[in-house]
N, C-alpha and C positions, 0 to 999 in steps of 0.2 A: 504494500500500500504506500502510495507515492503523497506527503502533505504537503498541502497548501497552505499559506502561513502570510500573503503579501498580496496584493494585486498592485495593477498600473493600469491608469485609466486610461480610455485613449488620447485624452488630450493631454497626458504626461509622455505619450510614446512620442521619442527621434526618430526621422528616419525608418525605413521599411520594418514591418512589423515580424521579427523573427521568432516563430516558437518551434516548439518539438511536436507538438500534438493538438487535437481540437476537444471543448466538450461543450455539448449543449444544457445551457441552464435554460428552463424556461421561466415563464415570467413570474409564478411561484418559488420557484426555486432562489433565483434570484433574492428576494429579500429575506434570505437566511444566511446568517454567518458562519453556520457549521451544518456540512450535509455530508453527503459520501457520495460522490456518482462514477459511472464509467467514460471512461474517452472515449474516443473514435478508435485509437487504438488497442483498446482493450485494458487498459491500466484503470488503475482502482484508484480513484484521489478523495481524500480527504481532505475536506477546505473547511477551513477552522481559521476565521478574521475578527480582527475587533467587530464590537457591536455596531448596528449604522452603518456599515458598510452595505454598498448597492450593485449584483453583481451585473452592469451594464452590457451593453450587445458590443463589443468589439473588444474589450478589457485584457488584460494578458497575468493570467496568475503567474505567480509566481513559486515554484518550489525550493522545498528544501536540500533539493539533490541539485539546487541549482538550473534546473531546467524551465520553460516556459511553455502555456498551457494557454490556447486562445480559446476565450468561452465566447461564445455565438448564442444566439435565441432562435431555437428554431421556429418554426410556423407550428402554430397552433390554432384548432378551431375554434371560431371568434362569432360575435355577431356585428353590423353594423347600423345604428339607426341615421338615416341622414335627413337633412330638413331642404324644404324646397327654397331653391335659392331666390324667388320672392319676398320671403318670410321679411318683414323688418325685424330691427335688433332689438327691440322690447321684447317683442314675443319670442324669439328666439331665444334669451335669455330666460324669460318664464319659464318655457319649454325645458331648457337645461336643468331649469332648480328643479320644475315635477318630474324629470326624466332621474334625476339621480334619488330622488325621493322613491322611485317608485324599485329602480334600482339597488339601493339604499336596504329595501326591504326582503329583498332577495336575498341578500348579503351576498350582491354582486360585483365586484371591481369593476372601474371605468375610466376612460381615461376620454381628450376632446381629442382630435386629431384631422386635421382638413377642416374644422367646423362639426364633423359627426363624431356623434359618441360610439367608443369601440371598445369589447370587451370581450373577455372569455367567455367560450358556451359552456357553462359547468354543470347547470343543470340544465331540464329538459325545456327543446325547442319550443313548446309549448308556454311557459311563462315568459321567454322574449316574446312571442308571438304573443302572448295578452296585454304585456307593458306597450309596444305598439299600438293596438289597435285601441287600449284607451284614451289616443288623441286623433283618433276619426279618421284615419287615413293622412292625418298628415305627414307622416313619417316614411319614409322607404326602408325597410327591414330587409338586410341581404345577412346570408350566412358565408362564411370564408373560413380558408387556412391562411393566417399574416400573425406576421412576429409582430409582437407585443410587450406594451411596458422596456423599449429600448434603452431608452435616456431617464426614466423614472421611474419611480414602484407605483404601483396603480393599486396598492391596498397598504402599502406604509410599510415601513423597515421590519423587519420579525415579523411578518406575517400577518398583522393586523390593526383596528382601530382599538383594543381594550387599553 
């Protein structure tokens, strides 16, 4: 088992980005400071970082054996809600507060991106399909695979709001 003990962010890296290996954290994973995952090579890492650490989509762990570890986010399935580009910015804002409200009660992550709200499918398609359709059609509801939570945690450091 190979420990992780350090990262560097991307805007700390010189120059072309060298590592030995890849692994993917996803966007969950990410805002834990101690997990245990597999590489792409098959290696067993244990990442173990101060607290508050956020592990971002391009980042380059760091080991103890001295070696370097590119963690990536892969694509995971998402939903996307988007608003029509008519909308003025009152109501568009409204919209946002009752959308993460509604979100909110789910205990779903969310993050803004383009202007549409985008998040994990964790549970079933059927409760994004009800938060939608409670603003009448106004919304365009697409399901996708896209990486997520790149540059921020979309539910807060450790894992949660408690």
């Amino acid at each position: 088992m190979i420990i992780v003990n350090r990262i560097e962010l991307s805007s700390e890296q010189r120059g072309p980005l060298a590592t030995d290996d890849r692994v993917a954290i996803d966007c969950f994973q990410a805002c834990r400071n101690r997990l245990a995952v597999k590489s792409e090579a098959g290696r067993q890492l244990f990442i173990e970082l101060d607290k508050d650490v956020y592990l971002e989509d391009g980042c380059r762990l760091v080991c103890e054996n001295g070696k370097h570890v590119l963690a990536f986010r892969p694509k995971e399935s998402a939903f996307r809600l988007g608003f029509p580009d008519a909308m003025d910015d009152q109501k568009r804002e409204e919209m946002y507060f009752a959308i993460g409200h509604q979100l909110g009660n789910l205990h779903l992550p969310s993050e803004i991106v383009d202007g549409d709200v985008l998040g994990p499918s964790v549970t079933g398609r059927d409760s994004i399909i009800r938060v939608a359709e409670a603003f009448s059609g106004l919304l365009n509801l697409a399901f996708l695979d896209t990486q997520l939570g790149l540059y921020r945690p979309l539910f807060g450091i450790r894992g949660g709001h408690h």
